[in-house]
ROROVO-840523 format. One record per residue (C-alpha): x, y, z; residue number from 1; residue in three letters. Coordinates in Angstrom, 2 decimals. Example, Ala and Ser with C-alpha at 12.3 -4.5 7.8 and 13.67 -1.06 7.14 Angstrom:
<sites>
((12.30,-4.50,7.80),1,"ALA")
((13.67,-1.06,7.14),2,"SER")
</sites>
This chain:
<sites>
((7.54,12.83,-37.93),1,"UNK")
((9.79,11.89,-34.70),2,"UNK")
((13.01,10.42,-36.04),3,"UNK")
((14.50,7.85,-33.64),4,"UNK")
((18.20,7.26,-32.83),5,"UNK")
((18.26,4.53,-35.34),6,"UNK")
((17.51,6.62,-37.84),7,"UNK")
((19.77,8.96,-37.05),8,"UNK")
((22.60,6.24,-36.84),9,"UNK")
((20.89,4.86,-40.17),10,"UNK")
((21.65,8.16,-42.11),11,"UNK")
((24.86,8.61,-40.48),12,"UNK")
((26.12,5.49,-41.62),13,"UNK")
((24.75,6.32,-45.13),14,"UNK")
((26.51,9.28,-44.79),15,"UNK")
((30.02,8.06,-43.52),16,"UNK")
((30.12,10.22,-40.53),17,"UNK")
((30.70,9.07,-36.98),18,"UNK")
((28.55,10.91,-34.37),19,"UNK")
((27.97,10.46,-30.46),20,"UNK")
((24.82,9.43,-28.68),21,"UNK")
((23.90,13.42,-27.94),22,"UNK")
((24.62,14.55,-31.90),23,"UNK")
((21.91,11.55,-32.21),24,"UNK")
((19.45,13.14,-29.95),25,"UNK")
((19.98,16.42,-31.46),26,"UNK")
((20.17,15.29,-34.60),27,"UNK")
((16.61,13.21,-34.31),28,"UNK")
((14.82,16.47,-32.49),29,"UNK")
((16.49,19.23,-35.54),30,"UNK")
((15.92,16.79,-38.72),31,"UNK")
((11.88,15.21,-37.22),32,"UNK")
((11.51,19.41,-36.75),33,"UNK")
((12.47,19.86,-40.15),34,"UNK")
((10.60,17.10,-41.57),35,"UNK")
((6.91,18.05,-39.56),36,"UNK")
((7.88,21.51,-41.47),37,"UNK")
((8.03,19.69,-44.46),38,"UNK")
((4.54,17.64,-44.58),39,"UNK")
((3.11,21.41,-43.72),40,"UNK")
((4.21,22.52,-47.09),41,"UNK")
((3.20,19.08,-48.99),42,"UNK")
((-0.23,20.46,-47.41),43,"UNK")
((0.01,24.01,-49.23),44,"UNK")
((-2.24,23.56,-52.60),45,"UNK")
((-0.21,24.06,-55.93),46,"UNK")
((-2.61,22.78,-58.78),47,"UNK")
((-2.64,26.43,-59.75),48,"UNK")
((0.54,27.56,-59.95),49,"UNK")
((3.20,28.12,-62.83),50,"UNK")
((6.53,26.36,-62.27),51,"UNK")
((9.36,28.53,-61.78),52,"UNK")
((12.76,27.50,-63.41),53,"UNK")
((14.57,30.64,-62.66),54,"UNK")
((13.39,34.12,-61.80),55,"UNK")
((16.41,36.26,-62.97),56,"UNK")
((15.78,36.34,-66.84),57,"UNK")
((19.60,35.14,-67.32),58,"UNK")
((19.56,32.83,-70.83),59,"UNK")
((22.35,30.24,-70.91),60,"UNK")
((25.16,31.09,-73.76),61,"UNK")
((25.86,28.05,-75.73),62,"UNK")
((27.13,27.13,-79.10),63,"UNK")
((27.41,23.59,-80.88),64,"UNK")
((30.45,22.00,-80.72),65,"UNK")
((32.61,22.55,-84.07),66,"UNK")
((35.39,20.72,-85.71),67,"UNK")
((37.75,23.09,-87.30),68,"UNK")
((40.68,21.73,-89.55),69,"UNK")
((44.15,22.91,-89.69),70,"UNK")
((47.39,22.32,-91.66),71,"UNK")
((49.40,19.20,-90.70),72,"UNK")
((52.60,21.43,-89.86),73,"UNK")
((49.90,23.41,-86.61),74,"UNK")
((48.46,19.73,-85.69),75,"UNK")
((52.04,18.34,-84.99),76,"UNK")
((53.17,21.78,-82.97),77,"UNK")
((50.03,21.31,-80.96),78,"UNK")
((51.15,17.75,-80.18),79,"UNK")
((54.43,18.28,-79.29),80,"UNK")
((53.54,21.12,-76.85),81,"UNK")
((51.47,18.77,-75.00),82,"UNK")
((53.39,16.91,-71.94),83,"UNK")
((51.98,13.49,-73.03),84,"UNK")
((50.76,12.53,-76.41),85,"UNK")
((50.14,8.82,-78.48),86,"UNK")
((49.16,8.06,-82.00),87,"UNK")
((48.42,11.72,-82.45),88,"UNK")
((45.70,11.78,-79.60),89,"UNK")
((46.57,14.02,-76.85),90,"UNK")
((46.69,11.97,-73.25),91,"UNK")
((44.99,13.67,-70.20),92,"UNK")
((44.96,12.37,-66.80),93,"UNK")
((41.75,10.28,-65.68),94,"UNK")
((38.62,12.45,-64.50),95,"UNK")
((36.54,9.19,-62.88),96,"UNK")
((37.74,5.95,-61.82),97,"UNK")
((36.10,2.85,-61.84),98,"UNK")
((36.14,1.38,-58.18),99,"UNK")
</sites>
């Protein structure tokens, strides 16, 4: 597969990244390199063979999620050692934000 500079700036831009017209050339020759290598595997038959999840044996440790009451007297010293709380509900800074 020979990439072509447009590609190349086509993925960049994807990508975010600003690159000159040699990391374009280089870029095309590596990735259409990596790509030819590619459609010789797709070529490789594997009707016949087991899928492979993991080869070291490890077993992921996981318990269910339990709700465990305690006296009012704990639940209010848990609040107040949090730095922000409301209606009893402990407030934690956002993890995603909508754009």
């Amino acid at each position: 597969m020979n990439l072509t500079k447009q590609d190349i700036e086509y993925v960049a831009d994807l990508a975010r990244i600003k690159i000159n017209e040699t990391e374009k050339e280089y870029y095309a020759t590596q990735l259409s390199v990596i790509f030819d290598y590619i459609d010789q595997l797709a070529e490789v038959p594997t009707e016949n063979v087991m899928e492979t999840c993991q080869v070291t044996g490890l077993v992921d440790r996981t318990r269910d999620d339990s709700v465990e009451s305690c006296d009012e007297g704990t639940r209010l010293k848990l609040l107040q050692q949090f730095p922000e709380s409301e209606a009893h509900f402990l407030r934690v800074k956002e993890v995603f934000k909508e754009q």
